[in-house]
Every structure is written in C-alpha cells, then in structure tokens.
C-alpha positions as CSV (number, residue, x, y, z in Angstrom):
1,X,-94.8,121.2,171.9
2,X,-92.4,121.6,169.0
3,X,-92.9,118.7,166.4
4,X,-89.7,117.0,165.4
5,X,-88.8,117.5,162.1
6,X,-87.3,114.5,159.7
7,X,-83.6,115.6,159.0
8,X,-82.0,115.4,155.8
9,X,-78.2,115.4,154.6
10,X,-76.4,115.2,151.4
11,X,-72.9,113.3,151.8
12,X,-70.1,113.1,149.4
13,X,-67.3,110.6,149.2
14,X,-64.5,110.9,146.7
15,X,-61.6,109.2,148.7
16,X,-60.6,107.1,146.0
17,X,-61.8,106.4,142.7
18,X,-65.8,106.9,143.0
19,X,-67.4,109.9,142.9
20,X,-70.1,109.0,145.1
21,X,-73.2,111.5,146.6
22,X,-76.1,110.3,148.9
23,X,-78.9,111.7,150.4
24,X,-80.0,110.1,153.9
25,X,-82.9,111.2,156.3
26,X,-83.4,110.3,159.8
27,X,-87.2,110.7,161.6
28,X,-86.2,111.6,165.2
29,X,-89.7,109.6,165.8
30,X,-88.9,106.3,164.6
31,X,-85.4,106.9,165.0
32,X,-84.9,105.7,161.5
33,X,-81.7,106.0,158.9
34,X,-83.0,105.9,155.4
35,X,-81.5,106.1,151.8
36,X,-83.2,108.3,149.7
37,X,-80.5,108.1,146.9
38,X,-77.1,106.4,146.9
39,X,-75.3,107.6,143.5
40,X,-72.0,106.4,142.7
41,X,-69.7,107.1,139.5
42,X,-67.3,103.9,139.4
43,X,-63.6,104.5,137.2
44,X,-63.0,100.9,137.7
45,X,-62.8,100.3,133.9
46,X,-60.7,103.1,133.4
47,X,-58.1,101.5,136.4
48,X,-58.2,98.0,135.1
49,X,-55.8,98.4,132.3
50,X,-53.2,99.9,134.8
51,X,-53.9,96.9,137.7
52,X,-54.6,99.7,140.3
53,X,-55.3,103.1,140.9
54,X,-54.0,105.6,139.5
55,X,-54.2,109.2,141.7
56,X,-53.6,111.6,139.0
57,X,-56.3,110.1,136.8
58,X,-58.5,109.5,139.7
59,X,-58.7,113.1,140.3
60,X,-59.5,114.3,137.1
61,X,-62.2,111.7,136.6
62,X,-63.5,113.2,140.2
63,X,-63.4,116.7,138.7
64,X,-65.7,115.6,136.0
65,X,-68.2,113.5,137.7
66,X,-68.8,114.9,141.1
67,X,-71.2,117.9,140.3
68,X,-73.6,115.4,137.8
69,X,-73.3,113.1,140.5
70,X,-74.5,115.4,143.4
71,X,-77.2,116.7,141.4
72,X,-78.6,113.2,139.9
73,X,-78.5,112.5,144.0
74,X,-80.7,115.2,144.8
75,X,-83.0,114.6,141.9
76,X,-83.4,111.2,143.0
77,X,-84.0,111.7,146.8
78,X,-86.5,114.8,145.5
79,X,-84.9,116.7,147.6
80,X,-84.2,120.5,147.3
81,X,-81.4,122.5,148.8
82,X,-83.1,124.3,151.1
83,X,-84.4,121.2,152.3
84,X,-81.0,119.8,153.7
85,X,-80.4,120.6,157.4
86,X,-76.4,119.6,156.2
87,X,-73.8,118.6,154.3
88,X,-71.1,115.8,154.9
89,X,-68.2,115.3,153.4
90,X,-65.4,112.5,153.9
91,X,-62.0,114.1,155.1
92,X,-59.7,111.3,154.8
93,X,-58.4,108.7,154.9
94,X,-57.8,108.2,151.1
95,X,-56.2,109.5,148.0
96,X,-55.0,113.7,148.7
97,X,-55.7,114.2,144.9
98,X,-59.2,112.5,145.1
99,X,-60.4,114.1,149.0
100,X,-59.7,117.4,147.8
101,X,-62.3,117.2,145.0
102,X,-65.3,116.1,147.5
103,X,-64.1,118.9,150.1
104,X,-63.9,122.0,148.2
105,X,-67.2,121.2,146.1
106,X,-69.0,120.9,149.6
107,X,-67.4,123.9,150.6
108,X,-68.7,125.9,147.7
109,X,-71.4,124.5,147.7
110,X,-72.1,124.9,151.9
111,X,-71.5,129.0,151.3
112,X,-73.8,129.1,148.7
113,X,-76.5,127.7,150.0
114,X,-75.7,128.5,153.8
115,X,-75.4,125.1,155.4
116,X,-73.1,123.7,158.0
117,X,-71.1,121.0,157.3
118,X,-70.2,117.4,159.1
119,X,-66.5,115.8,158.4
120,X,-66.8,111.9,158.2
121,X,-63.7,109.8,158.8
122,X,-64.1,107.6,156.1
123,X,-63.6,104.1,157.8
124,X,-66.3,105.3,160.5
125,X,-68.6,105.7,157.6
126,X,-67.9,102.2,156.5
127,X,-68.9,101.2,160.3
128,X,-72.3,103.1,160.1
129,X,-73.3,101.5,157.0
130,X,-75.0,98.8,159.3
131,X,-77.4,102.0,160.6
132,X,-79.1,101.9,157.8
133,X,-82.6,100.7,157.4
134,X,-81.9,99.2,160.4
135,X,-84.7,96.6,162.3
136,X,-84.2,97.0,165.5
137,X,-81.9,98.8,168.0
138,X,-78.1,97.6,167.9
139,X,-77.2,96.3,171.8
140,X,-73.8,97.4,172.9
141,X,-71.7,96.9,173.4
142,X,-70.0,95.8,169.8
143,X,-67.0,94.9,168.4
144,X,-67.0,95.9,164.4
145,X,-64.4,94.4,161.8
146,X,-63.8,96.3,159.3
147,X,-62.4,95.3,156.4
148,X,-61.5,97.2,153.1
149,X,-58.8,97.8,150.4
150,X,-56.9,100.3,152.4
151,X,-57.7,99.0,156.0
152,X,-58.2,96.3,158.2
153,X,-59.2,96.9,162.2
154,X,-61.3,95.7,165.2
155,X,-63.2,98.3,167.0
156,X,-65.1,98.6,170.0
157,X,-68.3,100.2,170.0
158,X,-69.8,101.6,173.6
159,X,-73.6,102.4,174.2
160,X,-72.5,106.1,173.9
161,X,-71.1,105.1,170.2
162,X,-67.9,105.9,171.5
163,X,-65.1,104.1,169.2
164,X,-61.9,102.0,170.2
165,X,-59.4,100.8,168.2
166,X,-58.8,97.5,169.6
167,X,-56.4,96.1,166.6
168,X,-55.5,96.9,163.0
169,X,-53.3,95.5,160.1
170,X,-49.6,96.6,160.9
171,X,-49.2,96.1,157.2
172,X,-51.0,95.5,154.0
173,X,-55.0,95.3,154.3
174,X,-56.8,92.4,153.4
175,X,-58.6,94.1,150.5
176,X,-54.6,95.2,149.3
177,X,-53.7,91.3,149.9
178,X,-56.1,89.9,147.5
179,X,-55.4,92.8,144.8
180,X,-51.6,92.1,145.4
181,X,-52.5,88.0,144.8
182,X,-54.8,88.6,141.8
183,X,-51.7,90.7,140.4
184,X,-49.3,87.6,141.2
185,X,-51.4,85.6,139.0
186,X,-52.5,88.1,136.3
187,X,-55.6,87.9,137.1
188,X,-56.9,91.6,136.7
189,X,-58.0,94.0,139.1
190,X,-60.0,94.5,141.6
191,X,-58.8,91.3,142.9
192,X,-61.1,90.5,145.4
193,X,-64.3,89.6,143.2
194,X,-61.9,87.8,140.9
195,X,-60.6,85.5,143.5
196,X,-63.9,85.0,145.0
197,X,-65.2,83.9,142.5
198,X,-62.7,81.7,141.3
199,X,-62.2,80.3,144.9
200,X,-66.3,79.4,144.6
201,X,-65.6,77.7,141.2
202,X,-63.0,75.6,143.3
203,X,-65.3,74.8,145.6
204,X,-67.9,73.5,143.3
205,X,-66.0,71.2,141.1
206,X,-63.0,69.9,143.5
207,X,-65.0,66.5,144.4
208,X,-65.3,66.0,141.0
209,X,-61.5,66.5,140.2
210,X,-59.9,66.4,142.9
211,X,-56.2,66.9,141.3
212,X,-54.8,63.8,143.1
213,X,-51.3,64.2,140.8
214,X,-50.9,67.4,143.1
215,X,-49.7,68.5,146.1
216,X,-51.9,70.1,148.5
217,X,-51.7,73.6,148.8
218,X,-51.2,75.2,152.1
219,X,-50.5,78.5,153.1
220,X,-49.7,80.5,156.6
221,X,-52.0,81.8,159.1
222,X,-50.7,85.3,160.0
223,X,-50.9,86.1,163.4
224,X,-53.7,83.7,164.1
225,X,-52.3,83.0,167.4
226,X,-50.5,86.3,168.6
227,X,-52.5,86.5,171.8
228,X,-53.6,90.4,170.4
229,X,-55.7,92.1,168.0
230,X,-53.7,92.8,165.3
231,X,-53.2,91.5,161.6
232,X,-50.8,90.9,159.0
233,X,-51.1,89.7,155.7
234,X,-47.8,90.7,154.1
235,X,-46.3,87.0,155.1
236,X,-49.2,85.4,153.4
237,X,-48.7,87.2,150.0
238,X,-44.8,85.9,150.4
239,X,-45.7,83.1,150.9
240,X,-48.1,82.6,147.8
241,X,-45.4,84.0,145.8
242,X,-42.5,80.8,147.0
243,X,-45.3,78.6,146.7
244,X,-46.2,79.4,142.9
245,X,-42.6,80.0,142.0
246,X,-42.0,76.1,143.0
247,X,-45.0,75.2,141.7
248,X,-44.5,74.6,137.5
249,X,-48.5,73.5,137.3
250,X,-49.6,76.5,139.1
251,X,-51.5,77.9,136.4
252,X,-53.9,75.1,136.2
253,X,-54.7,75.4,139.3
254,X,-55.2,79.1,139.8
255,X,-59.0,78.5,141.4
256,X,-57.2,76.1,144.0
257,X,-54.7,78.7,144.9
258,X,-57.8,81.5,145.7
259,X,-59.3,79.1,147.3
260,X,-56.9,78.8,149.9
261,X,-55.7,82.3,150.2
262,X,-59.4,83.5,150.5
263,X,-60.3,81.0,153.4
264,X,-56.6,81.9,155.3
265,X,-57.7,85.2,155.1
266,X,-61.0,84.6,156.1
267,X,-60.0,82.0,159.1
268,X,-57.6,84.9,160.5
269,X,-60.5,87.8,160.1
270,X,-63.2,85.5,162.0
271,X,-60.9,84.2,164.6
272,X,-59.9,86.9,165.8
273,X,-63.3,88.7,165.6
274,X,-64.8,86.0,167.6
275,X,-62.0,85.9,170.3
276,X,-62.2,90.4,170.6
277,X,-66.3,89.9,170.9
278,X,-65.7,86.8,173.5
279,X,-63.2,89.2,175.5
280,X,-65.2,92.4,175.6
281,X,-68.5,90.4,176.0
282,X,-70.3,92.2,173.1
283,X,-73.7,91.4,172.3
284,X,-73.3,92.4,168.9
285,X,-70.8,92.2,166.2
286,X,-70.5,94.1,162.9
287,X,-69.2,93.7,159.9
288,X,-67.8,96.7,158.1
289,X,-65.7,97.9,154.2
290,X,-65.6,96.6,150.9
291,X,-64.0,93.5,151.7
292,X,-67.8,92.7,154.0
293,X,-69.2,92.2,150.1
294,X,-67.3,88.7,149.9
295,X,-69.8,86.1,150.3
296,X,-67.9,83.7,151.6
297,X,-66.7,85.8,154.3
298,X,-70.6,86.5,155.2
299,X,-71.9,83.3,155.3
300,X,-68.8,81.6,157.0
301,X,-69.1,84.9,160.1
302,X,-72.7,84.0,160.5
303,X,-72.2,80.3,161.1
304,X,-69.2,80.8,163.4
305,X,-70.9,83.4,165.3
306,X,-74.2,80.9,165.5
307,X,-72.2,78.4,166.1
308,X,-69.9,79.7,169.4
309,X,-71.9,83.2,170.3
310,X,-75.5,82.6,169.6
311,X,-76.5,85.3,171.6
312,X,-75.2,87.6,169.7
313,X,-76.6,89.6,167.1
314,X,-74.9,89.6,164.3
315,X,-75.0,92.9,161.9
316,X,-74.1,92.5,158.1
317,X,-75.0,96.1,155.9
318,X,-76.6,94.8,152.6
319,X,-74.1,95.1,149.7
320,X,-75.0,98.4,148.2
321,X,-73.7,99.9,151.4
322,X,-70.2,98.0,151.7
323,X,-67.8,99.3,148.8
324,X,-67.3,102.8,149.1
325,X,-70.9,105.1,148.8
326,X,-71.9,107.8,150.4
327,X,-74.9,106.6,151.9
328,X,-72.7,105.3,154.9
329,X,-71.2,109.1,155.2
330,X,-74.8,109.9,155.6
331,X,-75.6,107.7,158.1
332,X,-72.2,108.8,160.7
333,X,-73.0,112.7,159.8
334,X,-76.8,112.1,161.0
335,X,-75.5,111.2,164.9
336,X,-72.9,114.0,165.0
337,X,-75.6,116.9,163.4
338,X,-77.5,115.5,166.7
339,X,-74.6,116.8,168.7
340,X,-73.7,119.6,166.8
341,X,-70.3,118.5,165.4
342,X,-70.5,121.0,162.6
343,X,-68.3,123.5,161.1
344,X,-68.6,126.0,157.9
345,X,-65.4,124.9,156.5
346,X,-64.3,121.2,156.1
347,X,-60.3,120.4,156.6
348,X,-58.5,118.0,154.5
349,X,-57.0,115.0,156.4
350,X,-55.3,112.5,154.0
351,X,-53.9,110.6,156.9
352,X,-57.0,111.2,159.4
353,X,-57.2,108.7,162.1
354,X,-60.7,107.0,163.0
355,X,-62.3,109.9,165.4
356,X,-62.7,108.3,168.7
C-alpha cells in the first residue's frame, strides 16, 4: 500500500502592497493545514504619507522585496525546493502593477525548478484562512462574510466546497469606507485600526463624560432592510461628511464619530450575515479579509451568533491570517493540487472573479 506523503506548497501574494510568501503543508492522514512560515514585507509606512496606495510605488517596492521574502519563507519552513509538490500564486483581484510582480517570479521560478503551479483568487484565499490549524471538521453548509479593503461579499459554501456568491457591496467596501472616514477626519491611514481604536476609547470613557452639551450622533443603516444580500456603504460615508460639516465641535468629538460609524458598519455586516445563514440553514459561519481583524466586529459576531444561532459553529481565522498573507493562498492551493487544478504557466487576472 503506497504511504501518503505530507504535501508542501510555497504561495505568493503581492496583490497590493505586501510582498508576502508562505509555506503550508497538509498530512493527507490527519487531514491537517499547517503554517510552516508566513513572511510578509508590509510598505505601509512608505503609503502613509500619501493617505493610500500608491500603484507605481507599490510595484517597485514588490520588485525589491519579493525574492528575500520567498527565500526567508523557505528558510523558515526548512524547506527545500525539491521538497515542494507546488507553487501558488494569487492572480487577482488586486493592483495590475503589484500581481504581475508575484506571477512572473513564480513563473521563473516554477521552470527552474520544474513545479506546477496553482492560481488562487485572492478573496477565496481570504475565505480559506479559517483552514488553517483547524480543530475539527467545518459542517456545511456555510455562509462566509468576507470583508476587506477592496471587497465586501456573502458566500455560500457547499460540502463539495463549491462557492456562491450570494451578495456583495455594489459600491465601496467596508475596509474602503473606514479608510475614506479616517481621511474625512485626517486621521491617517489605514483607517480601520485608527477608528477602532478610537471608537474603543469612546466606549471606555463615554459614562464618564457623556458630552450632554451635544447632540447625539446618528448615522444611516445602508441597506439594512433591502430584503437581499447586498451592501452599500457609499451613503454612510455622505452622510458622515453633512453630519461633520454641520457639526462646528466635531473635532472634539472625533472618538464619538468612529464610534458610530464602526458599529453602523458593523450592525449592517452582522445582520445580514445572520439573516443569509438563517435562510440557507448553514451550520457554520465564517468570517473572512482584513476587515475580520477588528475586534469589535469579532466579539459582537460571536455573541449575535450565540445569541440567535447557537447551533452554529462559528469560524474566526486568528489574526495573522486575516490581512493579506500568503499563508491563506496556501491553504486554497492545497484543495485544488488535490484535484489537479494545475498549470505551468500562471495568467494574470486583475479583475478575476471569485472561482466558483
């Protein structure tokens, strides 16, 4: 009988602005996803002074970092060329100037050293982040929200793995939103930390000083009721901006305005997560992207879900695994190298939709 042999697979993602290598293995007897290294080469300090990314640098930074990156990867993980049964590579969706960085280098690099390769969508990588290192099988089926910088969607997940797009944003993404917000109130960038953490600050002292001289601030719920799937969060941003334009004080209370744009966000994401898993009876539900780092967004999903679907499992990847890595490109290559969805040559999609 032939033994089964652990499988091993170096990913790179460069759809952005980090240069990011990984090296995963999976033991066909425990049926196991593992990190053996997760290397990532962050430009956010180089982006900050220009509030956003900016492609033309990106690329060149890419350029410079991926190769060290890839190596220090397979130094960590102790792991040899000939030892990799594959390489991955994210295809898109992302930055043209950035991708094209991460898919030549695995093409040179997969004719040099005579592997096949595996294309990852990226926001299917972000999904199978909660694979790794996981405890126990995942029940099916499951409805995933995903929620990053460039994209915001609810997917259903069969038993086959087999992915449906069940809603998306049909304009900016949350992650976008609170990078547009932070921007509104010079705040720096990414915005998403920054608001969170001023929102918690808010949180913490409000009792205390409760700003009585001022009006309350409320904002809009987007779509909450729209009887579908789908988000929006352009409306909410307006809808900051009137509110500070009116507002002459607003700068002293800048961790009262992230407060309540975090938690409308957040109130629109979970309501309509729990009303997608209530419709398509899933027994699990996962969260998924960069945005999935926000703690307040984690601990208010796992006591809604307790609270009104506590039979369901709820799946949350730990937090080295939600901003963009290549660990979770890893992780989607190791189920299609199972079925043989390889190729020698990797093709560039800038605009690739989620691989159903």
């Amino acid at each position: 009988m032939k033994k089964l042999q652990t499988i091993r697979i170096l990913a790179i993602e460069s759809s952005c602005d980090d240069s990011a290598a990984a090296v995963v293995s999976y033991n066909p007897k425990d049926k196991q996803i593992n990190c053996l290294s997760n290397i990532i080469s962050s430009q956010i300090s180089i982006h900050q002074k220009y509030g956003g990314v900016v492609p033309e640098i990106a690329a060149r930074e890419h350029v410079l970092n991926i190769l060290p990156v890839i190596n220090e990867a397979l130094v960590k993980a102790d792991t040899k060329p000939s030892e990799l049964a594959a390489l991955a590579v994210t295809i898109g969706p992302g930055l043209i100037t950035s991708l094209i960085t991460g898919v030549e280098t695995t093409r040179t690099l997969a004719f040099a050293w005579k592997k096949p390769v595996i294309e990852i969508n990226h926001v299917e990588g972000h999904i199978y982040a909660n694979f790794i290192n996981l405890k126990k099988p995942i029940k099916f089926p499951a409805i995933i929200l995903t929620v990053s910088g460039g994209h915001t969607l609810l997917a259903r997940m069969s038993p086959s793995r087999r992915l449906t797009i069940i809603g998306e944003t049909r304009d900016d993404a949350a992650g976008e939103a609170y990078d547009k917000a932070a921007k509104m109130m010079n705040l720096g960038y990414p915005g998403g930390p920054i608001i969170s953490k001023l929102a918690a600050h808010n949180n913490s002292t409000k009792k205390i000083n409760p700003q009585l001289k001022f009006k309350p601030i409320n904002l809009p719920r987007p779509m909450l009721h729209s009887g579908d799937f789908d988000f929006s969060f352009s409306g909410l941003k307006t809808a900051l901006l009137y509110q500070l334009q009116k507002d002459k004080h607003w700068k002293k209370r800048i961790p009262a305005y992230c407060q309540e744009y975090q938690q409308a966000i957040i109130d629109i994401l979970i309501a309509k997560t729990l009303t997608a898993a209530k419709k398509y009876q899933a027994k699990t539900i996962m969260l998924a992207g960069g945005v999935s780092a926000n703690n307040e967004l984690r601990q208010q999903l796992m006591r809604a879900v307790t609270i009104n679907m506590p039979r369901t499992h709820l799946l949350i990847p730990n937090k080295e695994y939600t901003t963009d890595n290549a660990a979770m490109i890893g992780a989607a290559a190791i189920f299609k190298y199972q079925t043989n969805k390889t190729s020698n040559y990797p093709h560039l999609r800038s605009k690739a939709s989620l691989q159903l």
